[in-house]
N, C-alpha and C positions, 0 to 999 in steps of 0.2 A: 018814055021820053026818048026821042030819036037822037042823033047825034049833033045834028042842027040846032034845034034847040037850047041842047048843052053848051053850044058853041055863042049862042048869042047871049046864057046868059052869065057866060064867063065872060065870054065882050064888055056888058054892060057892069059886073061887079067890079070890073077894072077901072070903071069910070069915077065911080063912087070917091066922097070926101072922104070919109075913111078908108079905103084902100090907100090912097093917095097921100092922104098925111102921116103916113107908117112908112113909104115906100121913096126911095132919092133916084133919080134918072141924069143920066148923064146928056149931053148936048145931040146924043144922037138917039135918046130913047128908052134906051138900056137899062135898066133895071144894075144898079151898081150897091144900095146899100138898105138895110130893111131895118125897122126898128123891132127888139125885140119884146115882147111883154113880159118877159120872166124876168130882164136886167133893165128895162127902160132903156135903151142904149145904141144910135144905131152900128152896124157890126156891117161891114162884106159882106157879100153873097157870101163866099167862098167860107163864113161861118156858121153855115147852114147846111145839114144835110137834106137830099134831094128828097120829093114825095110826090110823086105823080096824082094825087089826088086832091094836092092843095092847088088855085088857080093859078101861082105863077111859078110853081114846080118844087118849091123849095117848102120845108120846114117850118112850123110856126115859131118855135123857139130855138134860137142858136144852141148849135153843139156843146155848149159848157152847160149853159140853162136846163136841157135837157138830161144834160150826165146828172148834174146836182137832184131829178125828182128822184 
């Protein structure tokens, strides 16, 4: 799978009702607050550590959720 590809179908996963109803956007776009599944709850970006292999860079579970497994 080339890079292209990777790229369209991270385009497209971003589109998805469930991406979307986990995920708060601000008036310009922004990706500002995620819901997490470990606390139900949604948190800041900023309580997420980063992971380059997740599609929007960040984390599945916030930094506390994560310390608590």
């Amino acid at each position: 799978m080339n890079e292209e590809d990777k790229n369209k179908i991270k385009a497209y996963s971003k589109q998805t009702p469930l991406y979307l109803s986990r995920r708060k956007f601000d008036s310009e776009g922004l990706l500002t607050e995620v819901k997490c599944p470990g606390c139900k709850s949604f948190k800041s970006v900023k309580d997420y550590a980063k992971n380059k292999v997740q599609i929007d860079g960040i984390e599945i579970k916030c930094k506390l959720c994560k310390a608590k497994k």
